[in-house]
CHARMM internal coordinates of N, CA and C (Angstrom, degrees):
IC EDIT
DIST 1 N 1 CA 1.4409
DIST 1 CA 1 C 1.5245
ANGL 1 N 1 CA 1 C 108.07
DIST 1 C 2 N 1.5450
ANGL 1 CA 1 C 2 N 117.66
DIHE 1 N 1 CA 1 C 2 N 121.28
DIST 2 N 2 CA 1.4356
ANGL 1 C 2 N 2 CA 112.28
DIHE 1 CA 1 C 2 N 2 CA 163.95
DIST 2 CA 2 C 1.5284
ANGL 2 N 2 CA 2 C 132.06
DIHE 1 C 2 N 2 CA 2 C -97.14
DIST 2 C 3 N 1.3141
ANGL 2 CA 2 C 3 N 126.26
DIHE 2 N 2 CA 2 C 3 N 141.19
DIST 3 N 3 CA 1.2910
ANGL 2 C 3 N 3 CA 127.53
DIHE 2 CA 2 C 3 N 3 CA -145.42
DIST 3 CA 3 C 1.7317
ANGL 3 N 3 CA 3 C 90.29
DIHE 2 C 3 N 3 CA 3 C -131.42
DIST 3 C 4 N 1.1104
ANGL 3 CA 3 C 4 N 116.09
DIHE 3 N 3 CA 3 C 4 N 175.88
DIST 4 N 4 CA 1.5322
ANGL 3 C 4 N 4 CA 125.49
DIHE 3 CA 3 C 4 N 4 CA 139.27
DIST 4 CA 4 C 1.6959
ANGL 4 N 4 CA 4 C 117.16
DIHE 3 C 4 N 4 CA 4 C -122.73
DIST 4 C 5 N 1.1893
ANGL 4 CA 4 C 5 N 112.25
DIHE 4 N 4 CA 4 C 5 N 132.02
DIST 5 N 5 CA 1.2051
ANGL 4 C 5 N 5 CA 115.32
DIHE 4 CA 4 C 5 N 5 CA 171.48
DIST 5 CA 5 C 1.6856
ANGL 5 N 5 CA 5 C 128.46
DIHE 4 C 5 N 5 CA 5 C -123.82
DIST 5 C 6 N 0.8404
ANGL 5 CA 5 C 6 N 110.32
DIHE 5 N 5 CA 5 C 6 N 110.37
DIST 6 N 6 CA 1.8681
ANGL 5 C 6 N 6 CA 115.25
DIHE 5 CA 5 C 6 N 6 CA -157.14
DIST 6 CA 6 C 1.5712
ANGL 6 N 6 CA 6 C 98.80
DIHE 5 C 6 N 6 CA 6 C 44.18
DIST 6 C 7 N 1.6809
ANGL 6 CA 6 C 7 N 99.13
DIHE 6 N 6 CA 6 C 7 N 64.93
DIST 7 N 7 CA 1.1859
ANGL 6 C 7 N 7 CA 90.90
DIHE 6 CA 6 C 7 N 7 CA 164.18
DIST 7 CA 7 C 1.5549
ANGL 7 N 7 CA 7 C 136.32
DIHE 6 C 7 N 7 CA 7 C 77.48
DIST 7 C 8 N 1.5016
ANGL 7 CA 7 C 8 N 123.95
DIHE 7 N 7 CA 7 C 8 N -20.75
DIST 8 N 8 CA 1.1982
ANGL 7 C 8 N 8 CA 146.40
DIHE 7 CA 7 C 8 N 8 CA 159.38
DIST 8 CA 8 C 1.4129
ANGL 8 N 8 CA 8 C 116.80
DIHE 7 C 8 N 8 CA 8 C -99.82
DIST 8 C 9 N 1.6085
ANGL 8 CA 8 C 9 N 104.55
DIHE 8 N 8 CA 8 C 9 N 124.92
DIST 9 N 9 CA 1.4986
ANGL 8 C 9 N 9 CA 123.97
DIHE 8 CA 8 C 9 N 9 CA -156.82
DIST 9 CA 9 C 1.3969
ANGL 9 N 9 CA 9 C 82.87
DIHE 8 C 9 N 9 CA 9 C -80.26
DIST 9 C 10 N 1.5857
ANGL 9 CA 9 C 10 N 117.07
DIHE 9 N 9 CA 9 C 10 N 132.38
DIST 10 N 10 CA 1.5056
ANGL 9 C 10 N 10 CA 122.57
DIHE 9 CA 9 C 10 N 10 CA 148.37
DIST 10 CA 10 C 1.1934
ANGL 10 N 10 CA 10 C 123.43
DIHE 9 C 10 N 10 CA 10 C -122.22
DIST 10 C 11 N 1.8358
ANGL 10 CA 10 C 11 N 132.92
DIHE 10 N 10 CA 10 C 11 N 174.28
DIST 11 N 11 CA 1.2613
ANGL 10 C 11 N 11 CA 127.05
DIHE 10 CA 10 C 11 N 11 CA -159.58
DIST 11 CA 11 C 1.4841
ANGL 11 N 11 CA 11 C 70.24
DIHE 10 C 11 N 11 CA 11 C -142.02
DIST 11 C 12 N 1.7137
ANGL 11 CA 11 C 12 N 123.70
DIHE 11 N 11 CA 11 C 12 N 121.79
DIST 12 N 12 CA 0.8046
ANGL 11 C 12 N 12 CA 126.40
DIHE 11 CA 11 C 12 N 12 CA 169.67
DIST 12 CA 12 C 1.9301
ANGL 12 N 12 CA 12 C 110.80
DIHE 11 C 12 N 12 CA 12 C -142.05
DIST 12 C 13 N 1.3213
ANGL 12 CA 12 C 13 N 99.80
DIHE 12 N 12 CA 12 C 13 N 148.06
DIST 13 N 13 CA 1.7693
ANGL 12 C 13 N 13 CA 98.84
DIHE 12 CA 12 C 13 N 13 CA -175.85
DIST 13 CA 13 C 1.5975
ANGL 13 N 13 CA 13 C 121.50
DIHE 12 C 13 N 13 CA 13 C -77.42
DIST 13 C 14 N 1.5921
ANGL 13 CA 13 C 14 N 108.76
DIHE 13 N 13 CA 13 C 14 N -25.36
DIST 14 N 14 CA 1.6936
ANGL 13 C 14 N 14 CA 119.15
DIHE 13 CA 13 C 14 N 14 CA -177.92
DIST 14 CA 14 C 1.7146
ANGL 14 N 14 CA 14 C 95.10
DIHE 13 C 14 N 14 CA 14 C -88.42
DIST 14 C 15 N 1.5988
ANGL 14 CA 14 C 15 N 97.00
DIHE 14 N 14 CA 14 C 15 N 144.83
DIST 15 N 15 CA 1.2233
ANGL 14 C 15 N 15 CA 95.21
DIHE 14 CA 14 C 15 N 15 CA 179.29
DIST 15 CA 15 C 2.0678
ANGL 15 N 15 CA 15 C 91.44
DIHE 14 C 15 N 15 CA 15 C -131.04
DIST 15 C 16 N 1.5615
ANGL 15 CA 15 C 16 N 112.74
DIHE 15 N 15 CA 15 C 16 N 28.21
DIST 16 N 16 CA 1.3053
ANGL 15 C 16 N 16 CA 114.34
DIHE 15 CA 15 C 16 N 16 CA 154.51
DIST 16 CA 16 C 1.3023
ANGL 16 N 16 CA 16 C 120.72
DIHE 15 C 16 N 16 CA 16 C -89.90
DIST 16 C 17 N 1.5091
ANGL 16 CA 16 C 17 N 138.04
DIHE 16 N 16 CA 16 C 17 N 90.45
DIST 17 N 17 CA 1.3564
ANGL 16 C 17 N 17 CA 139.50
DIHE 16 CA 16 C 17 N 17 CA 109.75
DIST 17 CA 17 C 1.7197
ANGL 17 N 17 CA 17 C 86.68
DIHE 16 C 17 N 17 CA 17 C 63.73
DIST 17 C 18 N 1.2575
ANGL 17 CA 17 C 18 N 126.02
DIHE 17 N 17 CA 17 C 18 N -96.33
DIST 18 N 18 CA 1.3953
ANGL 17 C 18 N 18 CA 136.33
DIHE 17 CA 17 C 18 N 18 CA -159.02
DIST 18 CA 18 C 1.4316
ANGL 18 N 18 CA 18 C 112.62
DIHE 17 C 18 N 18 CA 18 C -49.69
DIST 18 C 19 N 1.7692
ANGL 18 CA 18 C 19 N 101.85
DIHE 18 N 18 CA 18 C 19 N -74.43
DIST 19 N 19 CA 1.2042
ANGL 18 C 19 N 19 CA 120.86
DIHE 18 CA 18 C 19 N 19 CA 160.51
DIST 19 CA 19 C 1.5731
ANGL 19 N 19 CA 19 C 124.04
DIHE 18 C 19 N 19 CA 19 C -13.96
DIST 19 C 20 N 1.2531
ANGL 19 CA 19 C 20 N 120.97
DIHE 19 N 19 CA 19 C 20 N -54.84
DIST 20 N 20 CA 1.5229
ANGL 19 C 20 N 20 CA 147.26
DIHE 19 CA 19 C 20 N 20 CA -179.79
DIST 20 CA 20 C 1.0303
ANGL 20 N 20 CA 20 C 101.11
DIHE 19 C 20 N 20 CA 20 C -61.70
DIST 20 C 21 N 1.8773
ANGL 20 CA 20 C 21 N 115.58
DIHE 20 N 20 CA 20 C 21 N -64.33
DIST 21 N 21 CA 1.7884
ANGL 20 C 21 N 21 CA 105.66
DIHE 20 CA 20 C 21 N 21 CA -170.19
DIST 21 CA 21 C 1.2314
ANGL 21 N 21 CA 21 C 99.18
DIHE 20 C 21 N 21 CA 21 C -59.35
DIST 21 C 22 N 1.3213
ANGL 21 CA 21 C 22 N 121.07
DIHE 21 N 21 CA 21 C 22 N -41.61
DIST 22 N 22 CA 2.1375
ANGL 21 C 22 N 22 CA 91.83
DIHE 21 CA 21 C 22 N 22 CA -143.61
DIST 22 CA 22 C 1.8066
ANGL 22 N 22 CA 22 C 83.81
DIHE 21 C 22 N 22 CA 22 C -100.84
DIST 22 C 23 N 1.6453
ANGL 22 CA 22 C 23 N 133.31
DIHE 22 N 22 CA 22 C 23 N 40.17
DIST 23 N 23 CA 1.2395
ANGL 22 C 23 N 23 CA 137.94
DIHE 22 CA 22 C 23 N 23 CA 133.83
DIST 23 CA 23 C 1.2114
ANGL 23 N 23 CA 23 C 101.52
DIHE 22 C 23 N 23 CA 23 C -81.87
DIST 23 C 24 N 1.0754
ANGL 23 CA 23 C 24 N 122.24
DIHE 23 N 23 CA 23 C 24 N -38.54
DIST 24 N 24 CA 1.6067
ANGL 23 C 24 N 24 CA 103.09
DIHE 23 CA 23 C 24 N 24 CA -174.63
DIST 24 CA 24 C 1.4325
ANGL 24 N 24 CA 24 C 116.35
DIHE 23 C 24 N 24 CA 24 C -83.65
DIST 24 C 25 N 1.3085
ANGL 24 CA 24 C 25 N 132.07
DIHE 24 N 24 CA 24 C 25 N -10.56
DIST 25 N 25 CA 1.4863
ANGL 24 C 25 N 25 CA 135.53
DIHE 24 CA 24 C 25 N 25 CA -159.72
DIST 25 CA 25 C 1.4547
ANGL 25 N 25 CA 25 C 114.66
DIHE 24 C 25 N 25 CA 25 C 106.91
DIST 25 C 26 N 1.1999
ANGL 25 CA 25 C 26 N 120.37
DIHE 25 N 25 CA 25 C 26 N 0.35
DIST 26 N 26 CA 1.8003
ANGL 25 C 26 N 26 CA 97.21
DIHE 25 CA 25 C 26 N 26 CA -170.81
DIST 26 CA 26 C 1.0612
ANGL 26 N 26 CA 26 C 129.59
DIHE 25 C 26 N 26 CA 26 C -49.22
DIST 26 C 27 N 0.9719
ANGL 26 CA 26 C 27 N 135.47
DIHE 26 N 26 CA 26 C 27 N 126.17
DIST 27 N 27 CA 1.7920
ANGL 26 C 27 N 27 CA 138.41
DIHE 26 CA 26 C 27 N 27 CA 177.51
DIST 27 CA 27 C 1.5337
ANGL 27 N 27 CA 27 C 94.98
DIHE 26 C 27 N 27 CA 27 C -100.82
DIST 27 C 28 N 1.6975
ANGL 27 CA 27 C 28 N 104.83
DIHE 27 N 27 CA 27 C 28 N 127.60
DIST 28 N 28 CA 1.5060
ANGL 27 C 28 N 28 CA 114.32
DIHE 27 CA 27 C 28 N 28 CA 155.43
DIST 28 CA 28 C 1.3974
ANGL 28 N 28 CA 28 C 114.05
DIHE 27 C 28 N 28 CA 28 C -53.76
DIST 28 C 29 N 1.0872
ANGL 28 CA 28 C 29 N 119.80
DIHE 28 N 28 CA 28 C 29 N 166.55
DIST 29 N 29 CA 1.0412
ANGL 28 C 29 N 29 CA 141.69
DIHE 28 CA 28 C 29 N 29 CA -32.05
DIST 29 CA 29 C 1.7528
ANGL 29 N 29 CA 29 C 121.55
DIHE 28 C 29 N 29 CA 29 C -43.75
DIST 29 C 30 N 1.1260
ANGL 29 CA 29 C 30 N 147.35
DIHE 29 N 29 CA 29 C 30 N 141.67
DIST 30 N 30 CA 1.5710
ANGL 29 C 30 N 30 CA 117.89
DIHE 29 CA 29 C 30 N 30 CA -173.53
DIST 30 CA 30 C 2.0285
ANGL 30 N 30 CA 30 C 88.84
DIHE 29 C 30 N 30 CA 30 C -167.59
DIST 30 C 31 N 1.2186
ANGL 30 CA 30 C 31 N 97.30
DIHE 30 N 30 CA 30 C 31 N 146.42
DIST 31 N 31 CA 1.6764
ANGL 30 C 31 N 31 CA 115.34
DIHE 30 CA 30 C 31 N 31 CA 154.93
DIST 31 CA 31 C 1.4432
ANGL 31 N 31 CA 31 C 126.69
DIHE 30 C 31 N 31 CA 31 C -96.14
DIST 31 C 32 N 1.0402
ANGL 31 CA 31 C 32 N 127.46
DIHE 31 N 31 CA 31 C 32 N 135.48
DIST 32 N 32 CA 1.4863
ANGL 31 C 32 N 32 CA 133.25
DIHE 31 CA 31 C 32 N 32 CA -178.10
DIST 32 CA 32 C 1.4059
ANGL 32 N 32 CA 32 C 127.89
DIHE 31 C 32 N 32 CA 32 C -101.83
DIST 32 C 33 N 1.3367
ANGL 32 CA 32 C 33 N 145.02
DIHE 32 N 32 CA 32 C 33 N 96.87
DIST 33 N 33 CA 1.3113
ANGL 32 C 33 N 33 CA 119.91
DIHE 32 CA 32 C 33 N 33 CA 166.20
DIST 33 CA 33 C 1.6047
ANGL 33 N 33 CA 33 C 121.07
DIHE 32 C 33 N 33 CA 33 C -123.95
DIST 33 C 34 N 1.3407
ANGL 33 CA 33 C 34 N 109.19
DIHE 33 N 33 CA 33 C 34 N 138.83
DIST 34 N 34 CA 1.4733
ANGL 33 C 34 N 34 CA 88.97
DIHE 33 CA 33 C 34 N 34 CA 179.73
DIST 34 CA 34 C 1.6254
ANGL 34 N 34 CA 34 C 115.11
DIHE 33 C 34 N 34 CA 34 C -134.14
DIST 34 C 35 N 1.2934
ANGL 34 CA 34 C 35 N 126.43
DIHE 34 N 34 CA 34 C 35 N 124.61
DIST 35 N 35 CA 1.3222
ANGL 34 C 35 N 35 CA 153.36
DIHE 34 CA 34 C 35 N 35 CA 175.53
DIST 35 CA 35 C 1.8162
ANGL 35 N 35 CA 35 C 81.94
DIHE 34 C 35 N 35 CA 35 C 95.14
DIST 35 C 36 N 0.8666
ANGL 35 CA 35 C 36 N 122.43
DIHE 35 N 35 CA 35 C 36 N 78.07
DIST 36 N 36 CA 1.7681
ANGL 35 C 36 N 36 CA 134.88
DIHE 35 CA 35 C 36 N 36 CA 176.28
DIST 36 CA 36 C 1.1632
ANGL 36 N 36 CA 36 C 113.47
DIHE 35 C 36 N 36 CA 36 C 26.23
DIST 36 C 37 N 1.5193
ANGL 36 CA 36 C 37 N 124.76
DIHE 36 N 36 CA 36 C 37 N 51.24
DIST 37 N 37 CA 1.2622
ANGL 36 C 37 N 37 CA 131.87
DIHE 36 CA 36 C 37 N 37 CA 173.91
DIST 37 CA 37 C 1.5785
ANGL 37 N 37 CA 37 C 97.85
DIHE 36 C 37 N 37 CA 37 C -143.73
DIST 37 C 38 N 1.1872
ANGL 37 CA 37 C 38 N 108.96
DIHE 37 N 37 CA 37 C 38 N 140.15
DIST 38 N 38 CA 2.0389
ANGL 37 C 38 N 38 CA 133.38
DIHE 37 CA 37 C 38 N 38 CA -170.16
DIST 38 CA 38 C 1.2285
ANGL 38 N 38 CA 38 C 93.54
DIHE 37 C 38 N 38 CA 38 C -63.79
DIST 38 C 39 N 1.3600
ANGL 38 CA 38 C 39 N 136.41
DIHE 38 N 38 CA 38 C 39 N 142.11
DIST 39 N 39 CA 1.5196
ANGL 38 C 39 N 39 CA 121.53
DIHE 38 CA 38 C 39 N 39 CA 149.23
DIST 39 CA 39 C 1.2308
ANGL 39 N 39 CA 39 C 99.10
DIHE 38 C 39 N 39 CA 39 C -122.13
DIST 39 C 40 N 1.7792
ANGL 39 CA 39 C 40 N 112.20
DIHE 39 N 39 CA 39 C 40 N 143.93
DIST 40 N 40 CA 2.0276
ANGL 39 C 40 N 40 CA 105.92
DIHE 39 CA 39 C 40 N 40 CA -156.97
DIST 40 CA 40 C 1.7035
ANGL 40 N 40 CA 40 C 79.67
DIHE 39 C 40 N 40 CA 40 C -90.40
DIST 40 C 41 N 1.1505
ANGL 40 CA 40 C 41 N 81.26
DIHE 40 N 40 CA 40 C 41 N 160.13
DIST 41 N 41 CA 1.8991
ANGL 40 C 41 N 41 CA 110.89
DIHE 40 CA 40 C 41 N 41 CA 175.49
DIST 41 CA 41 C 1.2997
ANGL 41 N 41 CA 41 C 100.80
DIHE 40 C 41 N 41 CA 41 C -39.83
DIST 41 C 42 N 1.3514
ANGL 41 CA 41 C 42 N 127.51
DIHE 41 N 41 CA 41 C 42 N -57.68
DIST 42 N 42 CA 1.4285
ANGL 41 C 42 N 42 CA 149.65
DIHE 41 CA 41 C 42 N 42 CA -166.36
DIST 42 CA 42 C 1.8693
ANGL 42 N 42 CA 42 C 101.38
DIHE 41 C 42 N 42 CA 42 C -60.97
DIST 42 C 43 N 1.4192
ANGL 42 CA 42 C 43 N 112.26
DIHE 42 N 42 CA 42 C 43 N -5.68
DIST 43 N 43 CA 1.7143
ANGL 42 C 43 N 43 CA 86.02
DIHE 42 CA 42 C 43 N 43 CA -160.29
DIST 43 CA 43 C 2.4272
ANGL 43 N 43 CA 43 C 70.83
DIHE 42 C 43 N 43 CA 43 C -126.51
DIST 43 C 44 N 1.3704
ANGL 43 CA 43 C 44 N 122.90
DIHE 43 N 43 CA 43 C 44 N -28.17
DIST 44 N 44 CA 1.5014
ANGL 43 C 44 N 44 CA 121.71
DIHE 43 CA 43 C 44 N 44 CA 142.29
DIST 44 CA 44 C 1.8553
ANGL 44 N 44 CA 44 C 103.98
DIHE 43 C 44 N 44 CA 44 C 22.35
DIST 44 C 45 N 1.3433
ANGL 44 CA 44 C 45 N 100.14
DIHE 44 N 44 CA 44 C 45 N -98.33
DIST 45 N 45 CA 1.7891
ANGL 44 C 45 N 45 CA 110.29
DIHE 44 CA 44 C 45 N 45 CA -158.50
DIST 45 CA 45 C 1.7431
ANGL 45 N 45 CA 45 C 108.66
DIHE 44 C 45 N 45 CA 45 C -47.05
DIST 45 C 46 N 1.4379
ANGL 45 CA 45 C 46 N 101.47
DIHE 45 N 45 CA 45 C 46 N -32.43
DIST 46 N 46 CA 1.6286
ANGL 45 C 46 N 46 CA 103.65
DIHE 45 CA 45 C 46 N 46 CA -166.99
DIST 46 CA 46 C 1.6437
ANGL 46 N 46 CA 46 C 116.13
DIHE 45 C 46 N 46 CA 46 C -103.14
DIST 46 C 47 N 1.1194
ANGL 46 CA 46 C 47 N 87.46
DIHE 46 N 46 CA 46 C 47 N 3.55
DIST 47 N 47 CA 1.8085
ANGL 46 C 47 N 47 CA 92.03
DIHE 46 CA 46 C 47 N 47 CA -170.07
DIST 47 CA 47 C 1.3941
ANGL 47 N 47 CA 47 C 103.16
DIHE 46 C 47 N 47 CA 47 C -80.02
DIST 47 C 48 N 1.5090
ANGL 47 CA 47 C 48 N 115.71
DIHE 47 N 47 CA 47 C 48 N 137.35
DIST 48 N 48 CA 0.9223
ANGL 47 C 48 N 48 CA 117.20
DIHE 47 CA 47 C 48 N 48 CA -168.41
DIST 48 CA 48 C 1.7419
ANGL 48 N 48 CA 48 C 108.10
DIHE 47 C 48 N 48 CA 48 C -117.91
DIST 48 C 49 N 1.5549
ANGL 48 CA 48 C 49 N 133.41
DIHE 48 N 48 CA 48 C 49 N 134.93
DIST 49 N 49 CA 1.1975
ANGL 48 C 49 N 49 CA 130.49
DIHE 48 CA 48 C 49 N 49 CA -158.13
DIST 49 CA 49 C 1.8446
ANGL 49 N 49 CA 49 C 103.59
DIHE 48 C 49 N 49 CA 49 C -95.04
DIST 49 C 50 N 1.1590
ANGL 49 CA 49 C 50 N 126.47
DIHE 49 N 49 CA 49 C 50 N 166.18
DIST 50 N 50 CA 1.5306
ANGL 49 C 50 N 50 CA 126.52
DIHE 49 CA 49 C 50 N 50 CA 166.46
DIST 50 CA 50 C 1.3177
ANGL 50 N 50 CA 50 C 105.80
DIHE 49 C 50 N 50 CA 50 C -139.25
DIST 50 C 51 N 1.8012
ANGL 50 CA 50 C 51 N 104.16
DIHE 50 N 50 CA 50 C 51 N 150.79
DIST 51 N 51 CA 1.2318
ANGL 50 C 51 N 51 CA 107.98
DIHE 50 CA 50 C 51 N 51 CA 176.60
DIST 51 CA 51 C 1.8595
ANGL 51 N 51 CA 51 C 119.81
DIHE 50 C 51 N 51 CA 51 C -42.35
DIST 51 C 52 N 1.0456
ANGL 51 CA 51 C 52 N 108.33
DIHE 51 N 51 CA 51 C 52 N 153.14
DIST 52 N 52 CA 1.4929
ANGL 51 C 52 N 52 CA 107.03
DIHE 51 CA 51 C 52 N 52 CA -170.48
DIST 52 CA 52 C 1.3017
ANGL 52 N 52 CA 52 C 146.73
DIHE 51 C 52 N 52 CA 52 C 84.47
DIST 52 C 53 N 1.7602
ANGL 52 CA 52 C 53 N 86.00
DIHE 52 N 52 CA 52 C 53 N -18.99
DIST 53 N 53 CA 1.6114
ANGL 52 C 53 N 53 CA 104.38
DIHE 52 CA 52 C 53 N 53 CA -175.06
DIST 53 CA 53 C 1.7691
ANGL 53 N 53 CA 53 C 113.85
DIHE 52 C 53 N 53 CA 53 C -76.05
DIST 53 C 54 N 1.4026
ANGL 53 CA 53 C 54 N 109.92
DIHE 53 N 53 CA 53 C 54 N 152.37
DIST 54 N 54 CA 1.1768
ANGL 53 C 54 N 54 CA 127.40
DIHE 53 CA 53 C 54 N 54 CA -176.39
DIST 54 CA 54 C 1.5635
ANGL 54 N 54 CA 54 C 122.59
DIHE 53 C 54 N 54 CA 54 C -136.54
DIST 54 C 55 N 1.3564
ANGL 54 CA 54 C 55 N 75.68
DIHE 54 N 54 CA 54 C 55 N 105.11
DIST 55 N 55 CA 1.9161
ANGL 54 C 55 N 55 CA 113.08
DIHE 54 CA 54 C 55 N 55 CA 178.91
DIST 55 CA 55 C 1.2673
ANGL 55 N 55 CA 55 C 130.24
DIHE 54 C 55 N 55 CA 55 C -51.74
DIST 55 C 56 N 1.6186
ANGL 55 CA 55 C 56 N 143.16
DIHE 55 N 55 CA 55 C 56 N 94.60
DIST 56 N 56 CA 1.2247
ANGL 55 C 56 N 56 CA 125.31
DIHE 55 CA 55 C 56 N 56 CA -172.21
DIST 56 CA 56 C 1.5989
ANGL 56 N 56 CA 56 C 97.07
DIHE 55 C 56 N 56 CA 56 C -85.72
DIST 56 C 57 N 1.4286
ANGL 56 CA 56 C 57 N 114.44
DIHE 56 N 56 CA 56 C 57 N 141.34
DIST 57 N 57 CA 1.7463
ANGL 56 C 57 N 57 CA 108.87
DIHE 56 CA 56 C 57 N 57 CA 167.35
DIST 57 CA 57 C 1.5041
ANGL 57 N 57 CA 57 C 97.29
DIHE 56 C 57 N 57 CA 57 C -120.81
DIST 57 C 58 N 1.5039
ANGL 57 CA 57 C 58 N 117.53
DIHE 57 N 57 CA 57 C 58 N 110.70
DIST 58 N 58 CA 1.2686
ANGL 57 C 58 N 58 CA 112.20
DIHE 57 CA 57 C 58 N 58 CA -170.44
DIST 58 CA 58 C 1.9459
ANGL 58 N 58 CA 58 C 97.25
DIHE 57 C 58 N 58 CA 58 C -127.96
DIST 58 C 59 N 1.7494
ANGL 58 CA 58 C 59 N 109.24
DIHE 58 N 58 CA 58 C 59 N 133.29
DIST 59 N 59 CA 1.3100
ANGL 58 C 59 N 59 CA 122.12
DIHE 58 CA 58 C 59 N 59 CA -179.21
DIST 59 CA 59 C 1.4580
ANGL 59 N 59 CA 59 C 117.89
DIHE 58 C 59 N 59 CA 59 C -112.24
DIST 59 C 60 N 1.2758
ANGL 59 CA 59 C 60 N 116.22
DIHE 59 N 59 CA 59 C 60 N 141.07
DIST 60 N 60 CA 1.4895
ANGL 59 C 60 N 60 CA 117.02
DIHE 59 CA 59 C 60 N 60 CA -177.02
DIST 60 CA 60 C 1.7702
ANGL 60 N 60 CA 60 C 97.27
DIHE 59 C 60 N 60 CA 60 C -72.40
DIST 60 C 61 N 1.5687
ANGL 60 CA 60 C 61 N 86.33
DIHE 60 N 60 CA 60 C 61 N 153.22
DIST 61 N 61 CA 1.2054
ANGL 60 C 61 N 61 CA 107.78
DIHE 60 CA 60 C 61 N 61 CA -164.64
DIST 61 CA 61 C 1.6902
ANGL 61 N 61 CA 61 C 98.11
DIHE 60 C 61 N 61 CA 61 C -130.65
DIST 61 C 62 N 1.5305
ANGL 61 CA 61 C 62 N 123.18
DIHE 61 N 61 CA 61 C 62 N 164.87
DIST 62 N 62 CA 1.4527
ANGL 61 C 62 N 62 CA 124.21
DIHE 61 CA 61 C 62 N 62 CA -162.03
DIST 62 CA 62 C 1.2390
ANGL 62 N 62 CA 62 C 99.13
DIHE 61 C 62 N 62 CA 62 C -152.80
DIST 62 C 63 N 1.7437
ANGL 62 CA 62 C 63 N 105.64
DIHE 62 N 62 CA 62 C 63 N 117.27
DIST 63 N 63 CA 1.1804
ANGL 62 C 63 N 63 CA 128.84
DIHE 62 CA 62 C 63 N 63 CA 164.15
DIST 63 CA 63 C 1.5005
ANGL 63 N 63 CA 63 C 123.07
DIHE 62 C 63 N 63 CA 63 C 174.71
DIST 63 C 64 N 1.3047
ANGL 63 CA 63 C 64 N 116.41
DIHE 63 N 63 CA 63 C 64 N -173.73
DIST 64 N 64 CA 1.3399
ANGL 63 C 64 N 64 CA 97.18
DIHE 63 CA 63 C 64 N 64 CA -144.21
DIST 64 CA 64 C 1.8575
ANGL 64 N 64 CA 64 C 98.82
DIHE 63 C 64 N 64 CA 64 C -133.46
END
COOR INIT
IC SEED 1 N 1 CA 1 C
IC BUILD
């Protein structure tokens, strides 16, 4: 299945949401959206990805 994720095309076999981030590395703290819609942390375990889809992985950042 190919996806984009921040922008980098991947060919990946899980098409669970979770599975995917912490294949890619995500470190908590982190925001999720995918095809430009938020998905809350809480909805994470069950979300399920489709070919084509495109992943925002977005991290808080600190400053002032």
């Amino acid at each position: 299945m190919k996806i984009t994720l921040n922008g980098e095309l991947l060919d990946l076999t899980s098409h669970a949401l979770l599975e995917i981030l912490k294949e890619y590395g995500a470190i908590a703290p982190y925001a999720v959206a995918v095809n430009g819609v938020f998905i809350p942390k809480s909805q994470h375990n069950g979300f399920v990805i489709n070919e084509g889809d495109s992943i925002e992985l977005l991290s808080p950042i600190q400053g002032g």
